[in-house]
N, C-alpha and C positions, 0 to 999 in steps of 0.2 A: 631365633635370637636376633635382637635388633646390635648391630655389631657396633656405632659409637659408644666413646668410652669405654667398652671394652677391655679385657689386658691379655694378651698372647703371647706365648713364647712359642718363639719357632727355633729349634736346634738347628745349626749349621747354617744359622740365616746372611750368613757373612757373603755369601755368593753363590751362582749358579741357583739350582732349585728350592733352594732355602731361602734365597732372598727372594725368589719371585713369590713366591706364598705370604712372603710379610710383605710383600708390597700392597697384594691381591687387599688383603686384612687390612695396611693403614691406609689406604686409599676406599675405604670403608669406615673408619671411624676409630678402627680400633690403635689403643697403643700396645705397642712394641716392646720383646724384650728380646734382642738379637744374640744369640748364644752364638760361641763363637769358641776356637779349641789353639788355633796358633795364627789365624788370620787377622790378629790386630787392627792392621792397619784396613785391608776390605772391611771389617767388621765395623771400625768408623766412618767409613765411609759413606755405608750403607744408612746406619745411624743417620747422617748429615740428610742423605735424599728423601729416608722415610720422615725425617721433623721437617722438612720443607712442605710434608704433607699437610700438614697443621697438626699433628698430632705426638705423643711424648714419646719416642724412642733411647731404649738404653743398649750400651752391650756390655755385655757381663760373658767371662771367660771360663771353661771350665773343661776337664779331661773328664771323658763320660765313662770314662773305662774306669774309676775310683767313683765306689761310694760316697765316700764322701765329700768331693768334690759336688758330686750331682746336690748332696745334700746340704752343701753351701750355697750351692747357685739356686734353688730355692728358697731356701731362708733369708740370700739379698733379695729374691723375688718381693717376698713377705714382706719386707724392711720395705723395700721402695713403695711399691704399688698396694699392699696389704689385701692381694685380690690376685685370683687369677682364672679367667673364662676360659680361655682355651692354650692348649699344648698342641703344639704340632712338633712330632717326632719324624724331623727328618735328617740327622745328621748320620750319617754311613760311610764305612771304609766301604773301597770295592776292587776285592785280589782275585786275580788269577794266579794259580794254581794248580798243578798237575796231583793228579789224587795221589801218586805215590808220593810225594815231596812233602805230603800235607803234615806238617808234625802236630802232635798235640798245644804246644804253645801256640802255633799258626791258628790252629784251628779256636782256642780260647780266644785269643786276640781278637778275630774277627765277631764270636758272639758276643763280646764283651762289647764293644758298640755297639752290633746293629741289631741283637735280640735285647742283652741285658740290661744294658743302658736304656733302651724305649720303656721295659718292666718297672724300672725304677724310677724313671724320670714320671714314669703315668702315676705311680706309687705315690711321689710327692705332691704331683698336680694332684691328683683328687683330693688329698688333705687340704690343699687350696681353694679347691672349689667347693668340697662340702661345706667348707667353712661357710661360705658366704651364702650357699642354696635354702638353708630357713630363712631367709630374710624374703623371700616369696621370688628371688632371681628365676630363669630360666637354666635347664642345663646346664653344667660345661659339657666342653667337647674335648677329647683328646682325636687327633688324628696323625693318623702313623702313615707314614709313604713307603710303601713296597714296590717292587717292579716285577718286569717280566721274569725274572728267575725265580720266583716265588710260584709259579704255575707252570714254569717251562723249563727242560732239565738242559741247563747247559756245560757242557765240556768245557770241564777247566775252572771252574767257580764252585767246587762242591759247598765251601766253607758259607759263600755269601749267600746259593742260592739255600740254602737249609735256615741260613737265620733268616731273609724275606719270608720261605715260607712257614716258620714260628713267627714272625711277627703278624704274618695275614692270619691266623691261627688262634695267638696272640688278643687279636682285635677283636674277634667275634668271643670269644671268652668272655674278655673283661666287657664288651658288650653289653652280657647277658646278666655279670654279678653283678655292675656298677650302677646299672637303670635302676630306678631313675632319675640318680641325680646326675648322675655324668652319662654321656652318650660317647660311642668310640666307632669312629669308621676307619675306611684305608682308601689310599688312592694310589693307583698303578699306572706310572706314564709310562708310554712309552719312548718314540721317538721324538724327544721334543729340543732336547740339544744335542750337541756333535761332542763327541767322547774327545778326551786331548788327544792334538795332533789332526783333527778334522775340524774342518771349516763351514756355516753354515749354507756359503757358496761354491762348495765343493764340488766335483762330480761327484763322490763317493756319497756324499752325506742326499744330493739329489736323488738317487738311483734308490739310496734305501726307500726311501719317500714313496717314488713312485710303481713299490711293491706289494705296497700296504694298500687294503681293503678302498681307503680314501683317495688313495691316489698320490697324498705327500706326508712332509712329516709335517709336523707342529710344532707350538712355541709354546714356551714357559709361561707363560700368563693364559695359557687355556688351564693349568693346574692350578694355578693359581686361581684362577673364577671356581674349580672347581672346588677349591677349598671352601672360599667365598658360598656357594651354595649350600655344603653341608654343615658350614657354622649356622647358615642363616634357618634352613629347613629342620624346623625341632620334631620332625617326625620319622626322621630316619635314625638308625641305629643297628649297629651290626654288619652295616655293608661296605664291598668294595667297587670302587666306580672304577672301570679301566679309561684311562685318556691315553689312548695306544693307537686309534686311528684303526683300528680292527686289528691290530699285530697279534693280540696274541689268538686269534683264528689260525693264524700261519702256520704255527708248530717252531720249534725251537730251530730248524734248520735255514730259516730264510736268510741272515744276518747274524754280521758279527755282534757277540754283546757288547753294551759299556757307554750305548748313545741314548741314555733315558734321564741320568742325571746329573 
């Protein structure tokens, strides 16, 4: 897929790993539509940097935990751009949690962003994209970001890691029904930002780095290229690229969770 012109919506694109993905995109061609849930003012922000790109960015607000919310903030989609190539599903809560605390409201809450919310929000995208795929376009792409809890069993995050791994789950599913007009992969960073409260000049945040298979951690714009790769490459489908620096070789014991996005 040649990515100018373009129209992406990246959820949670207001900051941290959501905005690096829409950067990766409009520094590609593509326009922007920054979803954004109580971050207003970064959500403008961000807006501001990605149209200094030369390209159209909007932000549009929406609670992904309500249907139909999700089901407005497409239908602005539609209204504005009347088109949409690709989804990138990356907005997430992420609770710790002791399994006995875990209540049944805790535990909806959590799938309701980071499994239910990616199912519906893909639901609407494809309505979008098939639209436009008899016209002889290429593809869309949805892409959903998972992390290492999604492979690695970590204490204290039952909630999170079970909706990562339905979402990597998730991905090869709709994979297999949606081809081939929409293509669905996942990307699982690992170590690419410092969790709150850790710095990227850290001791702590160093030390993780140099545990990992590579030797350090990484930065946000290597996920970001990677997204950049799988919108571009229309021959994959189905897969999960890890950008973890070999983390998850390690085993779920090496490191605290919470420094991936």
């Amino acid at each position: 897929m040649q990515l100018k012109d373009r129209v992406a919506l990246v959820t949670g694109a207001a900051h941290r790993l959501g905005k690096s993905v829409a950067t990766a995109l409009a520094e590609q061609g593509c326009h922007l539509v920054v979803h954004y849930g109580s971050s207003e003012e970064q959500a403008a922000q961000t807006v501001e940097e990605l149209s200094n790109l030369g390209i159209e960015a909007v932000a549009l607000s929406a609670d992904l935990s309500l249907e139909q919310e999700i089901e407005g903030l497409f239908d602005r989609i539609d209204s504005h751009f009347g088109r949409l190539d690709i989804l990138v599903n990356s907005a997430a809560s992420f609770e710790r949690q002791a399994f006995e605390s875990v209540a049944a409201s805790d535990w909806d809450r959590v799938m309701a962003v980071n499994l239910r919310a990616a199912f519906l929000c893909s639901r609407q995208g494809v309505r979008l994209m098939e639209a436009d795929h008899p016209t002889g376009g290429p593809p869309g792409l949805i892409l959903n970001i998972v992390d290492l809890s999604a492979v690695l069993a970590w204490p204290g995050y039952i909630q999170h890691g079970v909706s990562k791994a339905g979402l990597l789950h998730l991905t090869r599913i709709m994979a297999r029904e949606l081809g081939p007009e929409v293509r669905v992969n996942a990307v699982l960073p690992g170590a690419v930002l410092p969790p709150p409260g850790m710095t990227t000049d850290s001791t702590e945040w160093r030390r993780m780095g140099e545990r990992l298979p590579v030797g350090r951690t990484g930065e946000p714009a290597q996920v970001g290229h990677t997204a950049v790769f799988l919108a571009e490459n229309d021959f994959i489908t189905g897969e999960v690229i890890y950008v973890d620096g070999g983390e998850h070789l390690l085993g779920a014991g090496h490191r605290r969770p919470g420094a991936e996005s």
